[in-house]
C-alpha positions in Angstrom: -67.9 182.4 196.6 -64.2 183.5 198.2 -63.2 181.5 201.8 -62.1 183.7 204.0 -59.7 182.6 206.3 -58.8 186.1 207.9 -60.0 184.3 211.5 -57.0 182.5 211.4 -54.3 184.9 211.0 -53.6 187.0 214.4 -52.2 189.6 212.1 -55.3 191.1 210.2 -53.9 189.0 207.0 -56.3 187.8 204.8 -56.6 185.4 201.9 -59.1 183.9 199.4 -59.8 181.6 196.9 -62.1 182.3 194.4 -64.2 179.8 192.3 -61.7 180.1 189.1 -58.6 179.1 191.5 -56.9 182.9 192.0 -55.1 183.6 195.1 -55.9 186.7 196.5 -54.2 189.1 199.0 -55.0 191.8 201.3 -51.4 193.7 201.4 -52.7 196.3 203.3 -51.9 195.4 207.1 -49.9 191.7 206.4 -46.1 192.6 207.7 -44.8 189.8 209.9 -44.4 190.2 213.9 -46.5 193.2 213.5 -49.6 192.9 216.4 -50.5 196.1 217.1 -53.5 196.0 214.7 -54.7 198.5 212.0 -51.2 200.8 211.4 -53.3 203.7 210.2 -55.7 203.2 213.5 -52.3 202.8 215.6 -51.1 206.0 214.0 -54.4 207.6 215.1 -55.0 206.7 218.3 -51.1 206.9 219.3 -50.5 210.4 220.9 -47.4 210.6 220.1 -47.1 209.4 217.0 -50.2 210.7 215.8 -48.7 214.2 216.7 -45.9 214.1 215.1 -47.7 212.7 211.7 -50.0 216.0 212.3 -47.3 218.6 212.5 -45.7 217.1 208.8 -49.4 216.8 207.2 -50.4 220.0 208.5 -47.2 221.8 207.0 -47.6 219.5 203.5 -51.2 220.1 203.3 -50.6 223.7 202.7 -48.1 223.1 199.7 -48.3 225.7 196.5 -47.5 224.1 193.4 -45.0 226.9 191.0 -44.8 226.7 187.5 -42.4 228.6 185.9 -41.1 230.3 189.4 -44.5 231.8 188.6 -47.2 231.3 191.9 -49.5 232.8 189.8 -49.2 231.0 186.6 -51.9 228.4 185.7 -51.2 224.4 185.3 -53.4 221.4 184.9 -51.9 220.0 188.0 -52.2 222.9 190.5 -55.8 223.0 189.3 -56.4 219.1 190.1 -54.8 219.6 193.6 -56.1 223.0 194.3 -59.9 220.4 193.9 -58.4 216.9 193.7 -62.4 215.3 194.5 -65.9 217.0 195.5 -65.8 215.3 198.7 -62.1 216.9 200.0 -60.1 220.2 200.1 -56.4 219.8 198.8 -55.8 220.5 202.8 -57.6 217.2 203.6 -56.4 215.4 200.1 -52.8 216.2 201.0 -53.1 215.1 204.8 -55.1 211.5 203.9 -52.2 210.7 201.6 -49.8 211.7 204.3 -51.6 209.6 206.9 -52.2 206.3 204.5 -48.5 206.8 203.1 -47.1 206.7 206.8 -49.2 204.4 208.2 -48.9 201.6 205.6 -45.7 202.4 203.9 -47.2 203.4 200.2 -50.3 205.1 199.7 -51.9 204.5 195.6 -53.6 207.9 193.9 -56.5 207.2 191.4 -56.9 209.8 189.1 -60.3 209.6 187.0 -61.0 211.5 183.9 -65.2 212.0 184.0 -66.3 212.0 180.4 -63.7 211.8 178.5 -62.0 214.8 179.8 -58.6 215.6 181.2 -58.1 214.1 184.6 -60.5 216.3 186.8 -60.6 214.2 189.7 -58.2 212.4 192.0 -58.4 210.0 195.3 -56.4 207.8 197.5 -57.0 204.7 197.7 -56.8 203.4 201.3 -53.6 200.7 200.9 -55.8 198.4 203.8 -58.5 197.8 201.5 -55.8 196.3 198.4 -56.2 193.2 197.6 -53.1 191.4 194.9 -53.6 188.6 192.9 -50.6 186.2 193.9 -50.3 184.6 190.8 -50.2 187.3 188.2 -47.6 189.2 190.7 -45.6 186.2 192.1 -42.3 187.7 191.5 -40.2 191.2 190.9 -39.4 189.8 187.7 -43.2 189.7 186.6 -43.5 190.4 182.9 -40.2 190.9 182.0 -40.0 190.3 178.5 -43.2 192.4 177.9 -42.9 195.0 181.2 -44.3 197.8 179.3 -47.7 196.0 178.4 -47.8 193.1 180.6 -47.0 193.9 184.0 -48.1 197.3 184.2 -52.3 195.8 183.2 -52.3 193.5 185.7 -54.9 194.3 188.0 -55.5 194.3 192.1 -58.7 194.6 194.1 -60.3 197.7 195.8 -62.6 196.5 198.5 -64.9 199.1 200.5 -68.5 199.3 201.5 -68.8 195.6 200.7 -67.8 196.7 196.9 -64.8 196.0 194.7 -63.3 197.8 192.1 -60.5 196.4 190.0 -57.5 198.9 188.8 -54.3 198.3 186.0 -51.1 199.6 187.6 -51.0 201.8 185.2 -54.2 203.5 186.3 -52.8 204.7 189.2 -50.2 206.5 190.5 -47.9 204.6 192.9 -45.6 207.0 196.5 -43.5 205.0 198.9 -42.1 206.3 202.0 -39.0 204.2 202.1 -38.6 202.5 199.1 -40.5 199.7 197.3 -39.5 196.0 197.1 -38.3 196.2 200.6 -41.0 194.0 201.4 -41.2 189.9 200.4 -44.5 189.5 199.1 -45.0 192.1 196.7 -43.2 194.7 194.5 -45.1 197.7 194.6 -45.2 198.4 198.2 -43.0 199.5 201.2 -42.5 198.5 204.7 -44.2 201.4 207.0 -41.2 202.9 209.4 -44.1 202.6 212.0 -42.3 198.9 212.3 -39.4 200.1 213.6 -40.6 201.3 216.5 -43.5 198.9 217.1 -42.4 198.8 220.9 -42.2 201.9 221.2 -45.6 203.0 220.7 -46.6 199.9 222.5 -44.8 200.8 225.3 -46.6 204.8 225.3 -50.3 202.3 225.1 -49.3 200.7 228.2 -47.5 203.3 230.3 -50.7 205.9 229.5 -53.2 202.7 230.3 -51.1 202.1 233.3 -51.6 205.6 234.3 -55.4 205.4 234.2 -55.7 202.5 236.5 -53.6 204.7 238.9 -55.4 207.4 238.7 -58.5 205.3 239.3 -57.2 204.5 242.8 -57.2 208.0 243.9 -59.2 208.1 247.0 -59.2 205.2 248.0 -58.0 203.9 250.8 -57.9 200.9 253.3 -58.1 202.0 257.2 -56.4 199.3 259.8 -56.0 199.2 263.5 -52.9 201.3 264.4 -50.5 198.5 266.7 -49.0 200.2 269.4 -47.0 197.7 270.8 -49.9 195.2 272.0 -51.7 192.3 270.1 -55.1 193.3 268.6 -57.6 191.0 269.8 -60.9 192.3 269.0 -62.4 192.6 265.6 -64.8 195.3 264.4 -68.3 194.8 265.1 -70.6 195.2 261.9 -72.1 198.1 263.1 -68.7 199.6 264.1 -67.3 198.7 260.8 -70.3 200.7 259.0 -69.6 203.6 261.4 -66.3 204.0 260.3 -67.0 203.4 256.7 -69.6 206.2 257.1 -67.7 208.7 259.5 -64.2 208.4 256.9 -66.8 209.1 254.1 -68.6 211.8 255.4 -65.2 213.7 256.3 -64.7 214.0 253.0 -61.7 211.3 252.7 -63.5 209.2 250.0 -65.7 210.0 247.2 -68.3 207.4 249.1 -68.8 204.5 251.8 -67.2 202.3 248.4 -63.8 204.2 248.2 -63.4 202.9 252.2 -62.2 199.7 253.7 -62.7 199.5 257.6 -60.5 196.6 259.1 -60.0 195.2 262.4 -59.0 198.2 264.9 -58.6 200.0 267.9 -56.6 202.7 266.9 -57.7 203.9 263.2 -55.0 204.5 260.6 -55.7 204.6 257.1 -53.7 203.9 254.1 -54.0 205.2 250.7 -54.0 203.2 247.2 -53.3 205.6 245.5 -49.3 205.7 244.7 -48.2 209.3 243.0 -47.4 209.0 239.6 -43.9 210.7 239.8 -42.6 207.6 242.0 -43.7 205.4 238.9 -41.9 207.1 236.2 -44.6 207.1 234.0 -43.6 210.3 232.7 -39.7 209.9 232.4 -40.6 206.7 230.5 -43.3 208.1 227.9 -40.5 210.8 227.0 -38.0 208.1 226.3 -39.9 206.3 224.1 -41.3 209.4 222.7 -38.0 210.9 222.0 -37.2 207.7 219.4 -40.8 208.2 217.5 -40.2 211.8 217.1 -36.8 210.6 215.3 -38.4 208.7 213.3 -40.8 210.9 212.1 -37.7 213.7 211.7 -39.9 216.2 214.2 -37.3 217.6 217.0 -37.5 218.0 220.6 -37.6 221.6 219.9 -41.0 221.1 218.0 -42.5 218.6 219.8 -41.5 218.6 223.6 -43.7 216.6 226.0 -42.0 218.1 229.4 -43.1 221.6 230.7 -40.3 223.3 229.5 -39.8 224.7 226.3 -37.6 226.1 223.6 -36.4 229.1 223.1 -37.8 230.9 220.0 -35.2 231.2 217.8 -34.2 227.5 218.3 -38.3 226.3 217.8 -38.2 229.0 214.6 -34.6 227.5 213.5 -36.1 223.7 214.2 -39.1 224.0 212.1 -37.4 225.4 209.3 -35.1 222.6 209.3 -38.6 220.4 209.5 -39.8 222.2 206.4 -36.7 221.9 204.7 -35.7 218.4 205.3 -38.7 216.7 205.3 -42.0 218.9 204.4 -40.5 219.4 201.0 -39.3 216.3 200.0 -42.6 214.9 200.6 -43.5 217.8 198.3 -41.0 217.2 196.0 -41.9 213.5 195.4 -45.8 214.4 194.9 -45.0 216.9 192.0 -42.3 214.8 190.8 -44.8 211.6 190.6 -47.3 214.2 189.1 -44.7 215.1 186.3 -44.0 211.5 185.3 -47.9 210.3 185.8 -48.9 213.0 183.2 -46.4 212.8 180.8 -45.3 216.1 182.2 -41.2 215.7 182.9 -40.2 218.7 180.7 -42.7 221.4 182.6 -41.4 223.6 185.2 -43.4 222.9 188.2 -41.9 223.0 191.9 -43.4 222.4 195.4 -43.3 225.7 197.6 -43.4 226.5 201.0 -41.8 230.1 200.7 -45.1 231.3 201.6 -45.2 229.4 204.9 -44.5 231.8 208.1 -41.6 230.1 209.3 -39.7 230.3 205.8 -40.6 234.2 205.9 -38.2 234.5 209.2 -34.9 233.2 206.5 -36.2 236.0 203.9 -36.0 238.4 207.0 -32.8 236.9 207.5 -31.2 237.7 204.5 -32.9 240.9 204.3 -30.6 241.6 207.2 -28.0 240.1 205.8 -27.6 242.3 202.6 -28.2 245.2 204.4 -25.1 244.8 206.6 -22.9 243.8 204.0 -24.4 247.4 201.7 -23.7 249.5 205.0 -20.7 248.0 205.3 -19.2 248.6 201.9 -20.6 252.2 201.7 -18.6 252.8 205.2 -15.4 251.5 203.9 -15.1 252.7 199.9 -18.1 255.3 200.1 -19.3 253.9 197.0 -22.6 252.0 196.4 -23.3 248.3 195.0 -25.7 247.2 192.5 -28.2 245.0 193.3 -26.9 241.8 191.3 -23.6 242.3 193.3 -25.1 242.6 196.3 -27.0 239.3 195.9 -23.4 237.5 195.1 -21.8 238.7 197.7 -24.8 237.8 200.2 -24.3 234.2 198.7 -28.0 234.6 197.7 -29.3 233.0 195.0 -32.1 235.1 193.0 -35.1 233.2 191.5 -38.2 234.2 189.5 -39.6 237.2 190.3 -37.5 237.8 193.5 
């Protein structure tokens, strides 16, 4: 039987010792001076953040896998992400390893082969449910003299449903968003760049928390006698007092006789709770704040704009190509490239596109009109025609495939 002592750790970090004397670890949500709970339910419930997580994983999720500049062409691993599991899409595969890889830092993918079979089947394995034995991976040095046997069977824990599973490293295949060993406690994970802006997004929880309560005070108000240069003597009788509450309410001033507060008075003035939100700043400071998590997540302004106003539509077509470009693919890039190395795989030809994607369609336009300026323009000057090849060279476009 394990003792658990997770009730004594503020940060969601639990340990246990089992009956034979082995250490184990959740890794999953353990980062020091971290104390916003759960990352991936921070991620989630964040609007912000959770925003710009959905624009990348939306944009990854509709990845094409190439092979041989061919999208046509068949490959064992477009067909085990075009159907990774029978309970998800390669949309929703694609975003859940976006979402678990951001949150938590590194995501693992367990690939299963049913039957004996190729590997038909693949999941992610949520990185808050890991569990790490401390004493078969106490150090980055861990089995050095044997690393190709020894440290790649050790094993870690899988815990969901009140089950456990346990995996070799080698069963599974391992993504990092920054890099791994970054971390003190264990090798094969990666700090989650949600921790570096932590305040941030706590800041966003407060400000839009603080914003409720204020909106909560709208309509009511508290009504006090007006002093018009004289001491006020006399307070309100109860039945005056009810009067007023009831005359203020029925006027439509307050939703009811609870959103009024009738004071002492002889001349009635009445005063508001209610304190509009542009004198608080609420929304000057969520954008600030904002403006560093959408750097973070490498989403611009021009993407993602909290205020009314917008941008333009080249600069939003021009800003999400730079999106897809910059970041989309490499998180492409590093699947296919994980896939390659997983399967034994390195020599094949297989590339993650997003040609296909709407917003890469506007450069193809581009360079459409592009050649067809420079073609005009050599036929104006020499009255001679080009070929196609040279017309490519001198556009400084590159052909590919079947282009």
């Amino acid at each position: 039987m394990a003792l658990n002592l997770s009730f004594l750790n503020p940060l969601n970090w639990s340990y246990s010792r089992l009956k034979d004397g082995t250490h184990w670890y959740t890794i999953g949500n353990g980062d020091v001076n971290w104390e916003l709970g759960d990352k991936l339910n921070c991620l989630l419930t964040n609007p912000v953040a959770f925003r710009c997580a959905d624009i990348i994983a939306d944009k990854l999720s509709q990845m094409k896998v190439v092979v041989d500049d061919d999208p046509e062409k068949p490959h064992p691993i477009k067909d085990l992400l075009e159907n990774p599991n029978p309970f998800q899409s390669k949309q929703d595969f694609l975003k859940e390893y976006y979402y678990f890889k951001t949150a938590y830092g590194w995501v693992y993918q367990l690939p299963m082969k049913p039957s004996g079979f190729d590997y038909k089947i693949i999941y992610n394995l949520n990185p808050g449910k890991i569990n790490y034995n401390n004493e078969l991976f106490s150090t980055r040095l861990m089995g050095l003299r044997e690393y190709d046997k020894a440290s790649k069977e050790k094993q870690f824990k899988y815990l969901e449903q009140n089950q456990h599973a346990e995996f070799n490293i080698n069963e599974v295949i391992a993504f990092y968003d920054i890099a791994n060993g970054l971390s003190n406690d264990f090798l094969l994970k990666a700090p989650s760049r949600l921790n570096s802006i932590q305040k941030q997004l706590k800041n966003i929880d407060i400000v839009t928390e603080a914003k409720g309560r204020s909106m909560k005070r709208a309509g009511r108000w508290i009504v006090t006698g007006e002093n018009t240069g004289q001491a006020i003597k006399v307070g309100l009788r109860t039945d005056e007092k009810a009067d007023i509450e009831t005359r203020l309410s029925t006027y439509g001033l307050a939703g009811s006789r609870n959103d009024i507060i009738a004071t002492t008075a002889k001349d009635i003035k009445a005063h508001s709770l209610h304190v509009p939100a542009n004198q608080l700043g609420f929304n000057e400071s969520v954008e600030a704040d904002a403006q560093i998590v959408r750097e973070a997540f490498g989403v611009s302004r021009e993407i993602y704009n909290l205020s009314t106003s917008g941008a333009t539509y080249e600069n939003q077509k021009e800003a999400k190509i730079g999106l897809i470009q910059d970041v989309v693919q490499v998180e492409g890039d590093d699947i296919v490239s994980s896939y390659k190395s997983f399967f034994g795989m390195e020599d094949a030809n297989i590339k993650a596109s997003f040609q296909h994607l709407p917003e890469m369609q506007y450069i193809e336009n581009l360079k459409a009109d592009k050649m067809l300026k420079i073609s005009a323009a050599i036929r104006n000057i020499s009255g001679t025609n080009v070929t196609e090849d040279e017309l490519f060279q001198m556009a400084g476009i590159e052909r590919q495939g079947n282009e």
